[in-house]
C-alpha positions in Angstrom: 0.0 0.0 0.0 2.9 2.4 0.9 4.4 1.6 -2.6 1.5 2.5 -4.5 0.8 5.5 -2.2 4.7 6.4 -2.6 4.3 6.4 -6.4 0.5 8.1 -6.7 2.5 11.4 -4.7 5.3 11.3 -7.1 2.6 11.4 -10.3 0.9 14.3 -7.8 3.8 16.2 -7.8 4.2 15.9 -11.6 1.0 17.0 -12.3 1.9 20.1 -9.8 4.9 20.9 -11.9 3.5 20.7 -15.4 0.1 22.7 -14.7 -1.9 20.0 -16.7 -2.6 16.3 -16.6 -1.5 16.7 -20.3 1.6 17.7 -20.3 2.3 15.6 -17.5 1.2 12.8 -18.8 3.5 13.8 -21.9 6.5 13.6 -19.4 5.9 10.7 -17.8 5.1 8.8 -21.2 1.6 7.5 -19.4 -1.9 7.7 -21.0 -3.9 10.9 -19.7 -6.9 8.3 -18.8 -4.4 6.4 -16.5 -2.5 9.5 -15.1 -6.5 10.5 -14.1 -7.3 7.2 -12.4 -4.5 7.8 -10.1 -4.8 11.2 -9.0 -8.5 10.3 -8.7 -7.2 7.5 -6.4 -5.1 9.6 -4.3 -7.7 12.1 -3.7 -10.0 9.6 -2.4 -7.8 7.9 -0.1 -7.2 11.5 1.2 -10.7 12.1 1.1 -10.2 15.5 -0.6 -9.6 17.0 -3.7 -5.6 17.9 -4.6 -6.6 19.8 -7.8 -8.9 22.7 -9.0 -9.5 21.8 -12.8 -10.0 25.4 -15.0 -9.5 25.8 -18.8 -6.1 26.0 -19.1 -5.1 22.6 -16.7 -5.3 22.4 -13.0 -3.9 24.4 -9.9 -3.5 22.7 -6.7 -6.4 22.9 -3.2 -5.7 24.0 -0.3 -4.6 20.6 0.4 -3.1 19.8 -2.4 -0.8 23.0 -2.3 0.1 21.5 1.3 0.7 17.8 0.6 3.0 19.5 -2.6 5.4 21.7 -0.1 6.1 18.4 1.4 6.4 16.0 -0.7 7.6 18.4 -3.6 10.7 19.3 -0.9 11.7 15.5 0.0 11.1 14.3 -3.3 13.7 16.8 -4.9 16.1 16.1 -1.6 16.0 12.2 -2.4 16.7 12.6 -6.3 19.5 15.0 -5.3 21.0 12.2 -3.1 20.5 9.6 -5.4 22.2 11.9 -8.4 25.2 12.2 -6.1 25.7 8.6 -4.9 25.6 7.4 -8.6 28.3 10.3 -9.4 30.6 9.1 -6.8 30.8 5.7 -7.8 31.4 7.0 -11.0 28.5 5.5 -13.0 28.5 7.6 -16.4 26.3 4.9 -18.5 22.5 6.1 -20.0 21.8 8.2 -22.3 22.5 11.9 -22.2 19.5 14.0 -23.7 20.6 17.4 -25.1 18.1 20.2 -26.4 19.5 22.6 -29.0 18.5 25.4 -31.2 18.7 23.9 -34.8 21.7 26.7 -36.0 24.1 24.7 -33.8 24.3 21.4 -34.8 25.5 22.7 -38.4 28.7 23.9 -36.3 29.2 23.2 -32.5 27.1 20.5 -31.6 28.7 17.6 -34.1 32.0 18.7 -32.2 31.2 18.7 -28.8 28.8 15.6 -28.9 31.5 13.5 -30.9 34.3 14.7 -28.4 31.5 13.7 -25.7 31.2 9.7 -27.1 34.8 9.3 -27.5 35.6 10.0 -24.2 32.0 7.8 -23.0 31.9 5.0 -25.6 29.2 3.3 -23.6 26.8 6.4 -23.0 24.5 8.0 -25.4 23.2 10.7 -26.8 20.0 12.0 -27.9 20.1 15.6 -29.2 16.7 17.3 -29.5 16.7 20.3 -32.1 14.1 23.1 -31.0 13.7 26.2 -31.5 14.8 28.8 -28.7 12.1 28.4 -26.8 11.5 24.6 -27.0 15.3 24.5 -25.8 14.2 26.6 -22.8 10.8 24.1 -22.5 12.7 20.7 -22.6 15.3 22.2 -20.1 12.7 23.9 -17.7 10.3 20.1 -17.8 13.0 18.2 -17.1 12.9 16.6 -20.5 16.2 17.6 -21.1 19.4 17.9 -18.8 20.9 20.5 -20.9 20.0 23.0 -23.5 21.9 25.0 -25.5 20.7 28.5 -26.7 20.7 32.2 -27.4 21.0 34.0 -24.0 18.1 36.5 -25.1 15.8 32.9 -25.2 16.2 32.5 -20.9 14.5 34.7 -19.3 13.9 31.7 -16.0 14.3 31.6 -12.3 14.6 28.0 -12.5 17.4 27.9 -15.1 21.5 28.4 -14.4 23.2 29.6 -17.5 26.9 29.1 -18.6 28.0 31.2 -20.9 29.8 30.1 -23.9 30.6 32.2 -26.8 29.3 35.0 -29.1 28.3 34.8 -32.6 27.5 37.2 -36.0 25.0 36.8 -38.5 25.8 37.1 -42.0 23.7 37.7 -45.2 23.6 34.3 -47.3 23.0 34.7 -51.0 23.7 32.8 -54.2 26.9 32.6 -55.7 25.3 34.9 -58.7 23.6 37.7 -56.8 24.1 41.0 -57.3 25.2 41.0 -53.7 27.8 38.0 -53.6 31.1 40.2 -54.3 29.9 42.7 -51.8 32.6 43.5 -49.1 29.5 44.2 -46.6 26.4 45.0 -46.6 24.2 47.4 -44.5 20.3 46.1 -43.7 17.9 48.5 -44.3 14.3 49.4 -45.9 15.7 48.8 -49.6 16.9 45.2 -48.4 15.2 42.4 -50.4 13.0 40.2 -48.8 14.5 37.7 -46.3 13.7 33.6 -46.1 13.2 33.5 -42.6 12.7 30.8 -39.8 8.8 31.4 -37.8 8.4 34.0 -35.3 8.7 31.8 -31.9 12.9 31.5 -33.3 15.2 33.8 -32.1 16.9 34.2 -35.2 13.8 35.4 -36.2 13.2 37.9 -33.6 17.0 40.0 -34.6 15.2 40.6 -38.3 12.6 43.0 -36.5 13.9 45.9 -34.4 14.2 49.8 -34.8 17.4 49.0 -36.5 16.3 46.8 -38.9 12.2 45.6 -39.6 12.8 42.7 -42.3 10.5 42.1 -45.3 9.7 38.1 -45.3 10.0 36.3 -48.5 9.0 33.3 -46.8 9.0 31.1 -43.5 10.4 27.4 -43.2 11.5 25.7 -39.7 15.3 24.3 -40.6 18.6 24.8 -41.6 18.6 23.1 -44.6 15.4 24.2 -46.3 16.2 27.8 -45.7 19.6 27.1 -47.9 17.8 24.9 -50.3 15.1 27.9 -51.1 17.2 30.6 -50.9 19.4 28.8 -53.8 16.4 27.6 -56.0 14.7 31.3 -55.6 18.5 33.1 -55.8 16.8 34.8 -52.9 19.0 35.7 -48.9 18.5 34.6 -45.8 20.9 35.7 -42.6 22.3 32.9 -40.6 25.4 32.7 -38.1 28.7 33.2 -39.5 30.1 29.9 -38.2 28.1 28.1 -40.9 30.0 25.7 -43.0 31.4 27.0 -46.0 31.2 23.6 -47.2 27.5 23.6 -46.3 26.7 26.9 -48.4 28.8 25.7 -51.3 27.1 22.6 -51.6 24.1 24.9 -52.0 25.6 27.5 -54.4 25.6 30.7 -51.3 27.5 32.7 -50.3 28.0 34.6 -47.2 28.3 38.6 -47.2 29.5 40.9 -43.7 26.8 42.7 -42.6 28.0 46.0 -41.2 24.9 47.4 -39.8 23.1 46.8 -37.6 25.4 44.7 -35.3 23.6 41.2 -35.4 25.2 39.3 -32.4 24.2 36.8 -29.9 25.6 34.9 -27.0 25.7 31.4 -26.9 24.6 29.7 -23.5 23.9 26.3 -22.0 21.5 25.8 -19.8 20.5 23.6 -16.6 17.7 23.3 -14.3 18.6 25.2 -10.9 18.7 23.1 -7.8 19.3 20.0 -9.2 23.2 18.5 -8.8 24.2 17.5 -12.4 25.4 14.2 -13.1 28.3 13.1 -14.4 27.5 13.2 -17.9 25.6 16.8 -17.9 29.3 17.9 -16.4 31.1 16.3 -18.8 28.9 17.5 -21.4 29.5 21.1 -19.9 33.3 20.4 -19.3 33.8 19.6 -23.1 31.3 22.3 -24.4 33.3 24.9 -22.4 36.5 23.5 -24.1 35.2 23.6 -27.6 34.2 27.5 -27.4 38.2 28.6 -28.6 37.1 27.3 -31.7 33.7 28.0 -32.4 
């Protein structure tokens, strides 16, 4: 009984967290019917309800904001213990799951996760590209022990941020624009219009400002069908500097300078506050922190 009770309060306290029995139900891989059942269980062994259901999920009673300061409190205490004994005896199997914005793996990522498995032949990886804010999401849920991402994407109180290293945009056009043999170029109202990734991206968000208010051509989600449109259409896009040449070539582009405005960003990794990282999150860090010299 004090098993099943034991693992009813830790699907309480997820529910807590997450806001809905969705989304919990989403991290905990369960069915939202089952994740109902028990929380529909708990409450009647406790004789009270835990939750307030409105539109947009569920808040916790009187109670059930109550029974969540302590078991919330010890739960997180016994996870932190656990997360240290397993460091100490040095156990670095699992998989490793890393959130990323979608820029990087075209340029950091492939470095640090390669220099990651070399050094942990027997862990793994599972790298999750996202937009800013999904990196931020994953991180923040749990879903993902790190994230890297723009700083200008964390704006969190439950979030620790390392810094890593800043970055420019350039202006990518094909090799026969009227642009390509520019030296620089500065953005403006007489700018053609851009290819673009979707608002929620931050890349997205440095093409509208006093500065600069971009004219979109059109809107696709990655990398590589950005490059593959803006070559079919001879069209421009702006992307980080620390593309590939070999990448753009493959695609006929060209980068240009852009002079004005000043399109920079740092780049950050990210980890949930409070919670001691394991021995592969450090490493992770450890090697990421390494690799900035050459990024």
């Amino acid at each position: 009984m004090k098993s099943h009770l034991d693992h009813q309060l830790r699907l309480f306290v997820e529910i807590a967290k997450c806001g809905s029995l969705s989304a919990a139900a989403e991290a905990l891989s369960l069915t939202q019917s089952g994740l109902s059942r028990q929380l529909a269980s708990l409450e009647s062994a406790l004789g009270q309800a835990l939750f307030v259901r409105n539109g947009r999920g569920v808040s916790p009673t009187e109670a059930g904001q109550k029974l969540l300061e302590a078991a919330g409190s010890a739960y997180q205490l016994i996870d932190n213990t656990l997360t240290q004994l397993r460091d100490q005896h040095g156990i670095t199997a699992g998989t490793l799951n890393v959130a990323t914005i979608h820029t990087l793996t075209y340029y950091f990522m492939a470095e640090v996760v390669a220099k990651f498995m070399a050094q942990r032949p027997s862990a793994g990886v599972a790298l999750l590209g996202r937009s800013s804010a999904g990196v931020v999401e994953l991180v923040e849920a749990g879903r993902a022990e790190v994230g890297f991402v723009y700083d200008s994407a964390v704006a969190s109180d439950e979030l620790d941020i390392t810094p890593l290293f800043e970055e420019e945009m350039s202006f990518v056009v094909h090799e026969s624009s009227q642009f390509a043999q520019l030296a620089g170029i500065s953005l403006d109202a007489q700018t053609p219009p851009l290819v673009v990734f979707p608002a929620g991206y931050a890349l997205r968000r440095m093409l509208h400002t006093r500065s600069f208010n971009a004219t979109v051509a059109a809107e696709v989600e990655t990398v590589d069908a950005m490059l593959k449109l803006v070559s079919l259409t001879n069209g421009q896009c702006i992307l980080p500097s620390l593309i590939p040449e070999k990448l753009l070539r493959e695609y006929q582009l060209t980068r240009v300078p852009i002079d004005a405005p000043l399109m920079r960003r740092r780049i950050v990794a990210i980890t949930r506050r409070g919670r001691p990282l394991s021995a592969l999150t450090s490493l992770m860090l450890d090697i990421a922190r390494e690799s900035t010299a050459k990024a």
